[in-house]
C-alpha positions in Angstrom: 0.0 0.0 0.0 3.0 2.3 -0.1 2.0 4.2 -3.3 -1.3 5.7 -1.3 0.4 8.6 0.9 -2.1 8.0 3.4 -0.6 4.3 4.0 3.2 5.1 4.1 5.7 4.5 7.2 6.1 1.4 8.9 3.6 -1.2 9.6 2.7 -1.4 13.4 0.6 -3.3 15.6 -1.7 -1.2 18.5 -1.2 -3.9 21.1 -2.8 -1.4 23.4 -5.7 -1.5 21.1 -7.4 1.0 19.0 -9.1 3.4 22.4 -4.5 4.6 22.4 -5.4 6.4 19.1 -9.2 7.7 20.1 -7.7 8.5 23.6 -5.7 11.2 22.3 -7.7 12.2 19.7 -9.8 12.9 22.5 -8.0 14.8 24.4 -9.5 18.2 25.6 -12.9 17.7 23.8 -15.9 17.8 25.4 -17.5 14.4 24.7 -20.3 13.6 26.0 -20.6 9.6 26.8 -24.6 7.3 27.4 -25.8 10.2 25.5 -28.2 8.5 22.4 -29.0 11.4 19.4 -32.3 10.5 19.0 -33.4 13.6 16.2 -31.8 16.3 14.1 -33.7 18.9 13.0 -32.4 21.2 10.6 -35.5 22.6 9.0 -34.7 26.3 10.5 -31.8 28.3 10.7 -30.3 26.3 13.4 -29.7 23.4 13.8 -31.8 21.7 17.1 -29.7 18.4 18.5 -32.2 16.2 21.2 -31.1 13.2 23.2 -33.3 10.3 24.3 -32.4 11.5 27.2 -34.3 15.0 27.1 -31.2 17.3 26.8 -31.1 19.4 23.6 -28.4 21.0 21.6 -28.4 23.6 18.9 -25.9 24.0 16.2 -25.1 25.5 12.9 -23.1 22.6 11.5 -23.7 19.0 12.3 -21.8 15.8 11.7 -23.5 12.7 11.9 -20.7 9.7 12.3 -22.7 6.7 13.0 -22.3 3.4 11.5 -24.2 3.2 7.8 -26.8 0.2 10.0 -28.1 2.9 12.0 -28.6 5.1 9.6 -30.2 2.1 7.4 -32.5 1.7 10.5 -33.4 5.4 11.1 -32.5 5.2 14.8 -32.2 9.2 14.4 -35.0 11.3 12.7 -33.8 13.5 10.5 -36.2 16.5 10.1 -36.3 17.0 7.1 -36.0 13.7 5.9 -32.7 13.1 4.1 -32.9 13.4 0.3 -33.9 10.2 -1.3 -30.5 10.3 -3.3 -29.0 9.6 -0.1 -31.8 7.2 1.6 -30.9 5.4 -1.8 -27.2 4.9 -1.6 -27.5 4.0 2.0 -29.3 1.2 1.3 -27.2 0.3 -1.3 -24.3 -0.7 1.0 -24.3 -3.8 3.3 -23.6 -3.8 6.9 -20.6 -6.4 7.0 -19.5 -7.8 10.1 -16.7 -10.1 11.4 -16.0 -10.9 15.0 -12.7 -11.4 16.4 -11.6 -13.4 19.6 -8.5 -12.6 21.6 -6.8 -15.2 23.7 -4.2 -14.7 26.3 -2.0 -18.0 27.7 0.4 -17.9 30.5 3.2 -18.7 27.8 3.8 -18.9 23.8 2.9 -22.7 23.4 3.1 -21.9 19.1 6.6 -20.5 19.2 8.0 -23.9 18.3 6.1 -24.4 15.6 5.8 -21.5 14.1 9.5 -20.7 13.3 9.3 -17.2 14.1 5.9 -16.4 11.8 3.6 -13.5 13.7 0.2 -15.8 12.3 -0.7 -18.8 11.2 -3.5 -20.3 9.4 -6.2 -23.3 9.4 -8.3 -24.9 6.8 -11.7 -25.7 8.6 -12.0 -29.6 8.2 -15.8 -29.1 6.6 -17.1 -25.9 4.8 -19.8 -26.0 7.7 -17.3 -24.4 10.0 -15.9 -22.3 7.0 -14.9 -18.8 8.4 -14.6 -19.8 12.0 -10.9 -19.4 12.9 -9.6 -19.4 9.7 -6.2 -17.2 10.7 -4.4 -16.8 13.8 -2.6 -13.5 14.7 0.4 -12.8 17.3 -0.7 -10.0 19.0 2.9 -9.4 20.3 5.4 -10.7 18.0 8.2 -9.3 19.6 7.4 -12.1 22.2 6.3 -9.9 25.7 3.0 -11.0 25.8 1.1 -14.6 24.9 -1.8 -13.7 23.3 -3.4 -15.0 19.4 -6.4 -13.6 18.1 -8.6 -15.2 15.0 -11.5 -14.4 13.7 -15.0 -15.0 12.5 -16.1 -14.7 9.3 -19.0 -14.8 7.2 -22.1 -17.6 7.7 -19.8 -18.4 10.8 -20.9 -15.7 12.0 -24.6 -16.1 12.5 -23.5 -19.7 13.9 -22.1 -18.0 16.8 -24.2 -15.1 17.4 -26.7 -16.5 20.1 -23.6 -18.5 21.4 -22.1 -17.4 25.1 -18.8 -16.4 24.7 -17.4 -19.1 26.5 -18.8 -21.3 23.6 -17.0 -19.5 21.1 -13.6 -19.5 23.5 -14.4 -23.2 23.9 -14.4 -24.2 20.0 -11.2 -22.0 19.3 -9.5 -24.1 21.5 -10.6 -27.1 20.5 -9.0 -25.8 17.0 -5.5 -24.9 18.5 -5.5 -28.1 20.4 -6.4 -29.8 17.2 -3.3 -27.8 15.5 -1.0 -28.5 18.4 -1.8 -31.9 19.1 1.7 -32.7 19.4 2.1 -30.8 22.6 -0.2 -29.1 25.5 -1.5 -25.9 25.0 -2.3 -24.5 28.1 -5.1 -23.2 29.9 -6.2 -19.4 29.5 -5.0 -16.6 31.9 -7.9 -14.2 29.7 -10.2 -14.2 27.0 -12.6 -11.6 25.1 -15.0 -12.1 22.1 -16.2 -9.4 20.3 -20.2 -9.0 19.5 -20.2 -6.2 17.2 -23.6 -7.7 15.3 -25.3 -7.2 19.0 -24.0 -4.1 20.0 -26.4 -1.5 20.5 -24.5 1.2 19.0 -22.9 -0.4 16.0 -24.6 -3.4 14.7 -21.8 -4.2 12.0 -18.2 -4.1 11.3 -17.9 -2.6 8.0 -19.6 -1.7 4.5 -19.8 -3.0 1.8 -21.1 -3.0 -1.9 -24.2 -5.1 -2.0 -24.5 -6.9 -5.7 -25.8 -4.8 -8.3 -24.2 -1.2 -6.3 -21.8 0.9 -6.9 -18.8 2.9 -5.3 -20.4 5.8 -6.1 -22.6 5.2 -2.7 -20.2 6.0 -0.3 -19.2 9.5 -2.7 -23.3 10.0 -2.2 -23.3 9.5 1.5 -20.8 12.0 2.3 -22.9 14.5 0.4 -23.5 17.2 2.8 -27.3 18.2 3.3 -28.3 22.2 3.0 -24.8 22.9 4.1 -26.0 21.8 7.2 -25.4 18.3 8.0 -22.2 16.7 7.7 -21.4 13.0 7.0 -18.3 10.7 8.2 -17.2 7.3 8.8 -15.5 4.5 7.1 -19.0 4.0 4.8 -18.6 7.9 3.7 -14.6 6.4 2.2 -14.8 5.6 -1.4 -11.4 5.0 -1.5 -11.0 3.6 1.6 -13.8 1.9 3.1 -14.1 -0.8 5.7 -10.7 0.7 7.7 -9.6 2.7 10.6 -7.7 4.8 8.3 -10.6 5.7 5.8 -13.1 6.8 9.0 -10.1 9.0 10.3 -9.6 10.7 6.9 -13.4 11.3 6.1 -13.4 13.1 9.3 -10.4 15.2 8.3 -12.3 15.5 5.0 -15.2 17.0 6.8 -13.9 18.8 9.5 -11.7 21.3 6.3 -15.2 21.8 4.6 -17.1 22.5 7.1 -14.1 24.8 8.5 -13.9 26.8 4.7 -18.0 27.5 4.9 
């Protein structure tokens, strides 16, 4: 990816996770947490901001950031409705989601094998568990910390929705143990299982072109409303959809236009 600016530099691992980066991002902003936006009406000459919670706000920009399956399920009332150009190309992307699992052992039981690799793979024995642990990831290559995290792909992901996490921690191990069956792998010190299909506030992973739609969607969605309302977020990316680095940017993008108005 070295001939897109945005990509250059050296590739890196957050082993602190993802909140390192929002954390400072964050830094001296008034953000307001377990506050749901439930409408944005922008019918007047400002712009009126209200909670479920009863508190109101009132603007003259706004910029809606939410993940493309919220706005897909109206959980915020838009007054006036959003053009139907836009309702349109909304619905035109798919909410994508993949899971991930993280396990953390008191020692690196793979190091053996592995030969110095920072993942390895595994072909699911029947395409009924296709997607479920297909790739396994040294979270800390540099060999400080034990911990491999997979991940959970496409049908296999419906398999283990109304699974407890223990479930899900229970058949990845019976895959590594399966892969290692040469030697022990030890017990878990720590585990965590991602639910991003159940979570309230996000409902999905990523975007995607559904079949028969085009690129041009996510070009649509970022279309600002009346010079009013704002749109960001990784399904607002054309060029980089579906990544860390494309949400960042679109809100870069936004932030300069609505900055030059």
């Amino acid at each position: 990816m070295s001939f897109f600016a945005q990509f250059t530099g050296d590739h890196t691992l957050f082993n602190a996770g993802y909140s390192s980066v929002i954390n400072k991002l964050g830094d001296g902003l008034d953000i307001c947490l377990k506050t749901p936006i439930q409408s944005i009406d922008y019918s007047g000459d400002e712009i009126k901001v209200a909670t479920s919670n009863g508190s109101q706000w009132t603007a003259q920009k706004v910029l809606v950031t939410v993940p493309l399956a919220l706005l897909q399920k109206n959980v915020i009332q838009f007054n006036p409705p959003l053009p139907e150009r836009k309702l349109k190309a909304i619905h035109s992307l798919g909410p994508g989601i993949i899971e991930k699992i993280a396990l953390q052992f008191p020692y690196r039981f793979w190091d053996g094998k592995i030969q110095g690799a920072d993942f390895f793979g595994h072909i699911p024995p029947s395409s009924d568990k296709r997607g479920l642990f297909g790739v396994f990831y040294d979270m800390d290559p540099q060999g400080k910390q034990s911990v491999l995290m997979s991940v959970i792909t496409g049908d296999a992901v419906s398999f283990i929705r109304d699974l407890e996490d223990k479930q899900v921690v229970d058949m990845c191990m019976n895959v590594l143990r399966e892969l290692f069956k040469e030697q022990e792998v030890p017990e878990l010190i720590k585990y965590f299982v991602t639910q991003w299909s159940k979570d309230t506030w996000s409902q999905m992973a990523y975007s995607f072109v559904k079949t028969g739609g085009s690129g041009e969607a996510y070009d649509i969605i970022a279309e600002e409303v009346q010079g009013k309302v704002f749109f960001a977020g990784e399904a607002t990316n054309r060029h980089f959809p579906q990544t860390v680095t494309g949400a960042y940017l679109s809100g870069i993008r936004e932030a300069s236009k609505i900055a030059a108005l």
